[in-house]
C-alpha positions as CSV (number, residue, x, y, z in Angstrom):
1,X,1.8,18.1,-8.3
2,X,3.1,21.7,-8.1
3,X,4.0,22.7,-4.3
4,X,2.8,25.3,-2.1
5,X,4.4,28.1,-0.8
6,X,5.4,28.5,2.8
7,X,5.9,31.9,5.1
8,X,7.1,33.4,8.1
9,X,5.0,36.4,9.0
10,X,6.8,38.3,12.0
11,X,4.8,39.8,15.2
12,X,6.6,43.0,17.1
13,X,4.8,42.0,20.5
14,X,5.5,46.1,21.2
15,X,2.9,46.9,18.8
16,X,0.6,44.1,18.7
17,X,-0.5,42.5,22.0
18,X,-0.5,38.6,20.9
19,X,-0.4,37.6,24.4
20,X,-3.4,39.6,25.1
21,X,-5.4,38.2,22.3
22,X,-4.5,34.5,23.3
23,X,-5.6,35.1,26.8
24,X,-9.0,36.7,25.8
25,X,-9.4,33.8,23.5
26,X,-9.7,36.1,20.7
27,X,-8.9,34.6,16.6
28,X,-6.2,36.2,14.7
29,X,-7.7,36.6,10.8
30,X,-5.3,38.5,8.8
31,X,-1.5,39.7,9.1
32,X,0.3,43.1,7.4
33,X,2.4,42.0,4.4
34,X,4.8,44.3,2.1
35,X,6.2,41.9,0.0
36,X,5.2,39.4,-2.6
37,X,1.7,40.2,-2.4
38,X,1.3,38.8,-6.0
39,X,2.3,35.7,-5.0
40,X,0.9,34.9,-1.9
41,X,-2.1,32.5,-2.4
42,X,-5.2,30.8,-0.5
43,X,-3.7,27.8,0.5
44,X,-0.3,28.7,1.5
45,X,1.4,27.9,4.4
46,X,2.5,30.5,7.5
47,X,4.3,30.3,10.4
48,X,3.8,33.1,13.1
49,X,7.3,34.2,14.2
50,X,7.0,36.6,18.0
51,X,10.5,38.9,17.7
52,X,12.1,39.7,20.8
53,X,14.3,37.4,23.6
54,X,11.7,35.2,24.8
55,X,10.2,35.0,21.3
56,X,10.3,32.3,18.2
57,X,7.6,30.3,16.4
58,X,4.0,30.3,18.1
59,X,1.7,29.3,15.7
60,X,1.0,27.5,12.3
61,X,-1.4,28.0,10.0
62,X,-3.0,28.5,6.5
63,X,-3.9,32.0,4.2
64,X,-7.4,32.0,3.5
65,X,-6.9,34.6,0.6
66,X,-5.1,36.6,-0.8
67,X,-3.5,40.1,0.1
68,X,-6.3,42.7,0.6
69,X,-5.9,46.5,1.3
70,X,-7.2,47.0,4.9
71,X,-8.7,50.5,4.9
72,X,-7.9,52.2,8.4
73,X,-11.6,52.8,9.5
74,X,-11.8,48.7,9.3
75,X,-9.0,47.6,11.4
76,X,-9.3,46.1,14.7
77,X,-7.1,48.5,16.8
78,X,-8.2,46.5,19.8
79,X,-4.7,44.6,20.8
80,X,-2.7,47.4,18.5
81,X,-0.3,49.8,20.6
82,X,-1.0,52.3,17.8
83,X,-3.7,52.0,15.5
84,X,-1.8,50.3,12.3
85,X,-3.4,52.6,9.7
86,X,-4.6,51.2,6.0
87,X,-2.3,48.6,5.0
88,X,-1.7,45.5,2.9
89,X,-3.0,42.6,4.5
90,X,-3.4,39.1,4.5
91,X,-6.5,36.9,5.8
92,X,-5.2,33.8,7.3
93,X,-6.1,30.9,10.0
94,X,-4.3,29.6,12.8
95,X,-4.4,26.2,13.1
96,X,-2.0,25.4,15.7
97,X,-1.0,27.5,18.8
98,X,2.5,26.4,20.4
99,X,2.6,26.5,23.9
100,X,6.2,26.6,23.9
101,X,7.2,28.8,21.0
102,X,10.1,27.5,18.7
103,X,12.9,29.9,19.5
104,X,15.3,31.5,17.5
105,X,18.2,29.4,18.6
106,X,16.9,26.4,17.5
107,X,17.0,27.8,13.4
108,X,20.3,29.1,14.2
109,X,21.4,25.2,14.8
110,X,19.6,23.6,12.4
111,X,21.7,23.5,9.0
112,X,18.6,23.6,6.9
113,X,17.7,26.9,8.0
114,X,21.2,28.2,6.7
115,X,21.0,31.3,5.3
116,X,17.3,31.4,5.7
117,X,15.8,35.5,5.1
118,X,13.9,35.4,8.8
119,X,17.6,34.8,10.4
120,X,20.2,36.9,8.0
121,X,17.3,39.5,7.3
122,X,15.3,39.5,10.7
123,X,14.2,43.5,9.9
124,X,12.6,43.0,6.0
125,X,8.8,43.6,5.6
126,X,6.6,41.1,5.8
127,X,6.6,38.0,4.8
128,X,9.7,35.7,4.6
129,X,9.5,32.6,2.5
130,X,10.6,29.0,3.5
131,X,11.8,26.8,1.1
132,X,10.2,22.8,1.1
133,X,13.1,21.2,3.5
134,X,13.0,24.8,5.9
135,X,9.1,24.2,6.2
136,X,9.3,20.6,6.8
137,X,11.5,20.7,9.6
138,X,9.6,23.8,11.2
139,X,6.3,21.2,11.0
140,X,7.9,18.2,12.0
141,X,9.3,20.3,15.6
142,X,6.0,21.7,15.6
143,X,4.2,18.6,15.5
144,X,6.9,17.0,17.9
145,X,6.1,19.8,20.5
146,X,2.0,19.3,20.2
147,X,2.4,15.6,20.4
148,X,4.4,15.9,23.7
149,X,2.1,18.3,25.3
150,X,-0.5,15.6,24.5
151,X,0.9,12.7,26.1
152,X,2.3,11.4,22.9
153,X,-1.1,10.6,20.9
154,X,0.2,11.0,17.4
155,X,-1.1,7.5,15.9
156,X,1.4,5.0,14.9
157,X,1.9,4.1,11.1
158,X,-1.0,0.9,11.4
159,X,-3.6,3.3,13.2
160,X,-5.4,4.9,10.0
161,X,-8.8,5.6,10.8
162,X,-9.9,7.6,7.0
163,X,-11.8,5.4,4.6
164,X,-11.6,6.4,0.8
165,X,-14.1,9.0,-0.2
166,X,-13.6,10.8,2.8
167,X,-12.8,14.5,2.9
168,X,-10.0,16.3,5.2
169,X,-8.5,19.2,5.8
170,X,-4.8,19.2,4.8
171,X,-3.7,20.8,8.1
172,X,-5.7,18.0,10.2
173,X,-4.8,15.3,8.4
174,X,-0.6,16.4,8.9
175,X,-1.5,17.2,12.8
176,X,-2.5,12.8,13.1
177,X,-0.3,11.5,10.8
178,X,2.8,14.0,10.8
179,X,4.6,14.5,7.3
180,X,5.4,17.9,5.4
181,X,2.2,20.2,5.0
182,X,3.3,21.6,1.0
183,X,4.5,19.2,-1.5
184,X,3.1,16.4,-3.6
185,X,5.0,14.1,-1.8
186,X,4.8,13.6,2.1
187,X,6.8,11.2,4.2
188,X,6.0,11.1,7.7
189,X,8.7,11.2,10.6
190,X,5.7,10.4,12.9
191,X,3.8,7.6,11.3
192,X,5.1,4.9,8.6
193,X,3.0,6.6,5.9
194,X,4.0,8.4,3.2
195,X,0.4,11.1,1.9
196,X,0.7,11.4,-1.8
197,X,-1.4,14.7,-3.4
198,X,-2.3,14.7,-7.1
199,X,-3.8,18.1,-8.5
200,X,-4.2,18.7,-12.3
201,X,-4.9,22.1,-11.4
202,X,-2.0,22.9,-10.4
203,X,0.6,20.5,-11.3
204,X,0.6,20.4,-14.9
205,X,2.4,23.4,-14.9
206,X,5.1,22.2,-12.7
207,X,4.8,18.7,-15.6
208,X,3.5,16.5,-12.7
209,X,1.2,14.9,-14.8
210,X,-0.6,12.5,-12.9
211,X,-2.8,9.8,-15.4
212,X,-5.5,7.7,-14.4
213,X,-5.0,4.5,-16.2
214,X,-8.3,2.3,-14.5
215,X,-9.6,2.8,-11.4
216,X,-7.4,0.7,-9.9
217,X,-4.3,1.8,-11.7
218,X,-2.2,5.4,-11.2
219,X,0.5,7.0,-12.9
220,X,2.1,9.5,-10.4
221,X,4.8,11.5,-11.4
222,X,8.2,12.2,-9.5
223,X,8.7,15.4,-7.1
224,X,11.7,18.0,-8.6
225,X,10.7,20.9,-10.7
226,X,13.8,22.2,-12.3
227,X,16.1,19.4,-13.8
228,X,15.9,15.9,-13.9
229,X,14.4,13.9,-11.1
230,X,16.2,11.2,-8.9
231,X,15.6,9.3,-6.4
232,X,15.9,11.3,-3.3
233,X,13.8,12.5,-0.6
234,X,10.3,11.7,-1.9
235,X,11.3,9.9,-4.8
236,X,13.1,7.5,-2.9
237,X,10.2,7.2,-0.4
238,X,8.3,5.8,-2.6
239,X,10.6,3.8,-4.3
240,X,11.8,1.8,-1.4
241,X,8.3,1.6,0.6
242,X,7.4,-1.7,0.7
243,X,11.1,-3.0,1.9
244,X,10.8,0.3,4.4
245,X,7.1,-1.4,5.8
246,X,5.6,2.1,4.7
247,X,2.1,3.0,3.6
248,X,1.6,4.8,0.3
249,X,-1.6,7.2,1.1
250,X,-3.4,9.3,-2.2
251,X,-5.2,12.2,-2.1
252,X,-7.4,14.1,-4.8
253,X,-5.9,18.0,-4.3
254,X,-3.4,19.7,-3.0
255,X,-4.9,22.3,-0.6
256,X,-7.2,23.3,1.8
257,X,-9.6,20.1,1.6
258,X,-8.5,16.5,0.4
259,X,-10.0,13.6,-0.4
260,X,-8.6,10.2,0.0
261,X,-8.4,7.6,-2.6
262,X,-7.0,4.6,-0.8
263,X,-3.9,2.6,0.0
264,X,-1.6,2.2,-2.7
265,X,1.7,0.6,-3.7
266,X,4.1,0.2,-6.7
267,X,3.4,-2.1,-9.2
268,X,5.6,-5.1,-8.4
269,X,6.4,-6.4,-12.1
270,X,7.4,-2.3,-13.4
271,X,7.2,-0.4,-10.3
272,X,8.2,2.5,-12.2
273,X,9.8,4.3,-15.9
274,X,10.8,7.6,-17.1
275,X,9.0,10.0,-19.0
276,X,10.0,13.5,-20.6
277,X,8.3,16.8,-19.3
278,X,8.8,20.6,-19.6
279,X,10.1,21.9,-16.3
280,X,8.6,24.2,-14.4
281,X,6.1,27.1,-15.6
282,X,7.6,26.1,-19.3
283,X,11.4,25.5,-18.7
284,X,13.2,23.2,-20.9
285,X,12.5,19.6,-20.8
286,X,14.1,17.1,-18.4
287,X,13.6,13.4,-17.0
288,X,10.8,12.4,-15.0
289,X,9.9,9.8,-12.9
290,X,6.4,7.7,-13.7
291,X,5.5,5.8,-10.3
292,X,3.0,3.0,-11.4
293,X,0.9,2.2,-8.4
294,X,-1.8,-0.3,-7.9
295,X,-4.2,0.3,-5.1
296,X,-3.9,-2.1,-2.5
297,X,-6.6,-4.9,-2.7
298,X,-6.4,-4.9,-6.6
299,X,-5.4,-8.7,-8.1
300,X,-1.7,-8.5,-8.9
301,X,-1.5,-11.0,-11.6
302,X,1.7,-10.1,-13.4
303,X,3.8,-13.4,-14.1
304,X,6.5,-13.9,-12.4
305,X,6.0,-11.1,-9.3
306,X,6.9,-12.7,-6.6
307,X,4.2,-14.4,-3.7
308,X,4.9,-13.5,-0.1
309,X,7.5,-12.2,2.1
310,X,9.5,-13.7,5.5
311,X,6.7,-15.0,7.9
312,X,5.3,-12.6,10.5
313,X,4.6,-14.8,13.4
314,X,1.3,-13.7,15.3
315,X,1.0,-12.3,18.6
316,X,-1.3,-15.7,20.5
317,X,-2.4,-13.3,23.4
318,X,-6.0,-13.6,23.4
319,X,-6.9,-9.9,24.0
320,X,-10.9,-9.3,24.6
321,X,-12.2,-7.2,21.1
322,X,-14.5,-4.1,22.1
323,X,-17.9,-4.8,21.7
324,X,-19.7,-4.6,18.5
325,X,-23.3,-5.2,17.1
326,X,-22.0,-8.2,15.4
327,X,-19.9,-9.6,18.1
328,X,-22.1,-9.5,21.3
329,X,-19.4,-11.2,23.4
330,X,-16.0,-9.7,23.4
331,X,-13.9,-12.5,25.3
332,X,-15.6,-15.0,22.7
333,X,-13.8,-13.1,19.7
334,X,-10.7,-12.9,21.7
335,X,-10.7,-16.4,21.9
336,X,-11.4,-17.3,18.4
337,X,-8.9,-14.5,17.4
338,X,-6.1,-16.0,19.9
339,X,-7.1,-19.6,18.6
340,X,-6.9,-18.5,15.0
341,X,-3.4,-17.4,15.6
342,X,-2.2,-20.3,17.5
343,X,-3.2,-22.5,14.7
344,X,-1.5,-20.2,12.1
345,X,1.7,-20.1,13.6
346,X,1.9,-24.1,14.3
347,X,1.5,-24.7,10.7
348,X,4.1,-22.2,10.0
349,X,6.4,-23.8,12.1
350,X,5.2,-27.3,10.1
351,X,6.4,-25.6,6.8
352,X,9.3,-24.8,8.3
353,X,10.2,-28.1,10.0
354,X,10.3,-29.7,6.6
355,X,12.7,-27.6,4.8
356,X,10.2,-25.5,3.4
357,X,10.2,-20.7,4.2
358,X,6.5,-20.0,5.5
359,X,5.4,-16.7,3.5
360,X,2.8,-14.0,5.0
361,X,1.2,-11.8,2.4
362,X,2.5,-8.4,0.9
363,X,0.4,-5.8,0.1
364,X,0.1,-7.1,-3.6
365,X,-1.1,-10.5,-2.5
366,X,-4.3,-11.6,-1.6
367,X,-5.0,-11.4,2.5
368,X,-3.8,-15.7,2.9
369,X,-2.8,-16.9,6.6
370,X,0.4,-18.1,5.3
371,X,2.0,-19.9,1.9
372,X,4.8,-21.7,0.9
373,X,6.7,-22.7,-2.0
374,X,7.8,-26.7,-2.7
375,X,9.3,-27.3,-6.2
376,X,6.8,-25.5,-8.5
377,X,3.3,-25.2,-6.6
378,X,2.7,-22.3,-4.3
379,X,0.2,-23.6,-1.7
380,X,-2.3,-21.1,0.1
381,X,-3.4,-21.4,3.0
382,X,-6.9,-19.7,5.5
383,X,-7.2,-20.8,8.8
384,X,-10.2,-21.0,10.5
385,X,-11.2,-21.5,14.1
386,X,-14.7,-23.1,14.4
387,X,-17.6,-23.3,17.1
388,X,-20.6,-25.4,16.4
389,X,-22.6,-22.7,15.5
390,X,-20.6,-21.0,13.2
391,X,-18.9,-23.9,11.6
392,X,-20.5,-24.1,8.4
393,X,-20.4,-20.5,7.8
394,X,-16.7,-20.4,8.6
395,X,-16.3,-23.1,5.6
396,X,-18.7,-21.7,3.4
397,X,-15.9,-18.8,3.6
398,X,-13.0,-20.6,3.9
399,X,-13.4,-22.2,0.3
400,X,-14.8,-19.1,-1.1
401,X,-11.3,-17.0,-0.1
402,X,-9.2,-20.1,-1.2
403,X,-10.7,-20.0,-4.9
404,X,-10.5,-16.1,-4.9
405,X,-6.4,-16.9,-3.9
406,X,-5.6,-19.4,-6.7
407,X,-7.3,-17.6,-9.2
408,X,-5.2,-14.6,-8.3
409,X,-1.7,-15.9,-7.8
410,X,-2.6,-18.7,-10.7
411,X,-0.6,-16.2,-12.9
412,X,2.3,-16.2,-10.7
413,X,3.4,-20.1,-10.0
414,X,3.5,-22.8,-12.1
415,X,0.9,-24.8,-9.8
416,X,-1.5,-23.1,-7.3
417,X,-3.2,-25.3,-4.4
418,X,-5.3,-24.0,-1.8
419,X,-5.7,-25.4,2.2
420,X,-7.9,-25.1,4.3
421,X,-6.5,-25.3,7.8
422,X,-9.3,-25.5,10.8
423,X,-9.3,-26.4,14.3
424,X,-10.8,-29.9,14.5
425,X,-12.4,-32.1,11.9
426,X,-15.5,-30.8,11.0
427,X,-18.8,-32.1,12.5
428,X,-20.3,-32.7,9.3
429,X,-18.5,-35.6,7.0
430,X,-19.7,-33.9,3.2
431,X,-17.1,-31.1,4.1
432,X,-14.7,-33.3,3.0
433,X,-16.7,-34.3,-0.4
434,X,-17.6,-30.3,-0.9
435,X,-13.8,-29.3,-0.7
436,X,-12.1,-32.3,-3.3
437,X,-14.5,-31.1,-5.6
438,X,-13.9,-27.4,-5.3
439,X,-9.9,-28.6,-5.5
440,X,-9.3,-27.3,-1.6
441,X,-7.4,-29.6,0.6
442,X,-9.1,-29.7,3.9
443,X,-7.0,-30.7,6.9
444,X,-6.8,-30.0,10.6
445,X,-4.2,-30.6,13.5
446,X,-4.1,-35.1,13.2
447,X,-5.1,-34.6,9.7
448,X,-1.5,-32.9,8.6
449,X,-0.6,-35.7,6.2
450,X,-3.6,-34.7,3.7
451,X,-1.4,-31.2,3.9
452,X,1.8,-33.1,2.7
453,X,0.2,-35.9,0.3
């Protein structure tokens, strides 16, 4: 995935009236550029940089071309002190306004920005460039101050609301979930995700190349350009999300719109290898890193991968659910949610009572309440609540999961059991009859010895 290139255009408030602009509401579209006009591209990233005491970063944004020559009958000598005259130009968009500008002193104490061209060369022509690590931390302060101006609403790392097949903008989608707008590779400081962009178009010649393998199996390849990759930054993001609780998020492109593919995580039985590709724009060849990812609801039936991590025990507040067509009466799914949780964590505390570690699922097990290991045979578990007129429905499901379970984790234990754990004994006595035929222990709270026979 080849990375985008980041800039700090620079506004003399002397000779163009920015304040002015912002208090008329007016758009600003393009910028004057002297430099690297060949390589400034639609897509790129800008940061709007006011000179002067008072001044620093106000805005962010994105180029939405590349450089044109403005003839001087065409310019907009509205907010100009002088009319600017035909120029090289740039057309971009802000997307973000600060209203409390980033100031100087703040890159001066920041190691990163070390040397940076904006600070040891504050009088060169337009633009200066930011390298990845400059840019990320002039987002992630960005995003910091727009989040506190808004009360803090920058959704935590659980609260993802985009289903796969939808399309974003790349700038949006960094403003909810935080992370570094350029790169293939984007941990978040605000939220426990970490975006993942593949783009043939433009990463192959960087040797990102990205293979499908099935639909529900990725090669991704390693962030680092020049040299052999390792496992830093990025890299290491992805390496160590599942023990960090983070979310692996992919996306088809690189720029301007995205579409996401899903949840995804590494491949528990060869999470990863190394490959050979050149380096960038044709450089010698170096050591790559091949992620293998699964997406996250795919059967993970790799022997010996292990079932399950430490148990989560469940919040039992019973918290009214909003309304929804389905669900006519929110206190009655509160109920039944705070029931169902109840139930789970007594069993868990069974399991543990007889020497036994109660497991809740990881993201490459099936979605079981809780399992357990005892000597060879991993035991699943779904717990239902039941009402009278739901009851047979909540069974009907209840076996239907617990055969889906075994006969995914039947390639990862020696002996695979499935129980079904409800609330009371069911009204109905063939429940019992349906379930020793389907091979699902059914048991309930009096009934815990058919759990343990």
């Amino acid at each position: 995935m080849g990375a985008m290139t980041a800039w700090v255009l620079v506004c003399n408030p002397a000779r163009f009236r920015i304040d002015d602009l912002r208090a008329d509401g007016g758009e600003l579209d393009s910028w004057t550029v002297r430099r690297y006009l060949k390589e400034m591209q639609k897509g790129d990233l800008f940061a709007l940089w006011v000179s002067g005491p008072a001044g620093g970063v106000v805005a962010l944004g994105e180029l939405t071309g590349e450089p044109y020559w403005c003839d001087s009958e065409k310019a907009d000598h509205q907010y100009w002190a002088e009319p600017p005259g035909a120029r090289d130009a740039v057309p971009l968009k802000v997307q973000k306004w600060l209203d409390s500008p980033i100031p100087r002193a703040w890159f001066r104490d920041h190691d990163v920005f070390a040397g940076a061209g904006i600070l040891s060369q504050p009088f060169a022509g337009n633009p200066h460039r930011l390298t990845d690590d400059q840019w990320e931390a002039l987002a992630a302060r960005a995003d910091h101050i727009v989040s506190s101006a808004r009360g803090n609403e920058m959704p935590a790392g659980d609260d993802w609301h985009l289903q796969p097949g939808e399309e974003i903008r790349r700038v949006e989608l960094h403003d909810r979930y935080g992370g570094s707008r350029q790169g293939g590779i984007s941990p978040s400081l605000q939220s426990k995700n970490v975006l993942l962009f593949t783009d043939a178009s433009t990463g192959e010649q960087h040797g990102y190349e990205d293979v499908w393998i099935s639909d529900d199996h990725f090669r991704y390849t390693g962030e680092g350009q020049i040299g052999d990759q390792v496992f830093t930054k990025g890299n290491k993001a992805i390496r160590d999300h599942l023990q960090d609780g983070r979310c692996l998020r992919l996306f088809i492109g690189s720029r301007g719109t995205v579409r996401y593919a899903g949840e995804w995580i590494l491949d528990p039985s060869e999470p990863y290898s190394w490959g050979r590709a050149r380096s960038s724009n044709g450089g010698p060849e170096r050591t790559v890193i091949h992620f293998h990812l699964i997406r996250v609801g795919a059967a993970v039936t790799a022997p010996g991968v292990p079932v399950g991590s430490a148990y989560r025990v469940e919040d039992e507040t019973t918290v009214p659910a909003p309304a929804i067509p389905s669900a006519p009466d929110p206190a009655l799914v509160g109920r039944n949610l705070s029931k169902h949780r109840q139930l789970q964590n007594a069993l868990a505390e069974q399991v543990q009572a007889r020497g036994m570690k109660p497991l809740s699922p990881t993201p490459a097990d099936p979605a079981f309440d809780i399992a357990w290991h005892d000597g060879d045979t991993l035991t699943v578990t779904e717990v239902k609540s039941l009402r009278p007129e739901n009851e047979s429905h909540q069974l009907r499901t209840g076996i239907g999961q617990l055969l889906d379970y075994v006969d995914q984790l039947s390639a990862r234990a020696p002996q695979v059991r499935g129980v079904l754990w409800l609330e009371r004994t069911p009204l109905e006595e063939r429940w019992l009859g349906i379930c020793e035929r389907a091979g699902v222990v059914l048991a309930w709270p009096g009934a815990d010895a058919r759990v343990w026979e």
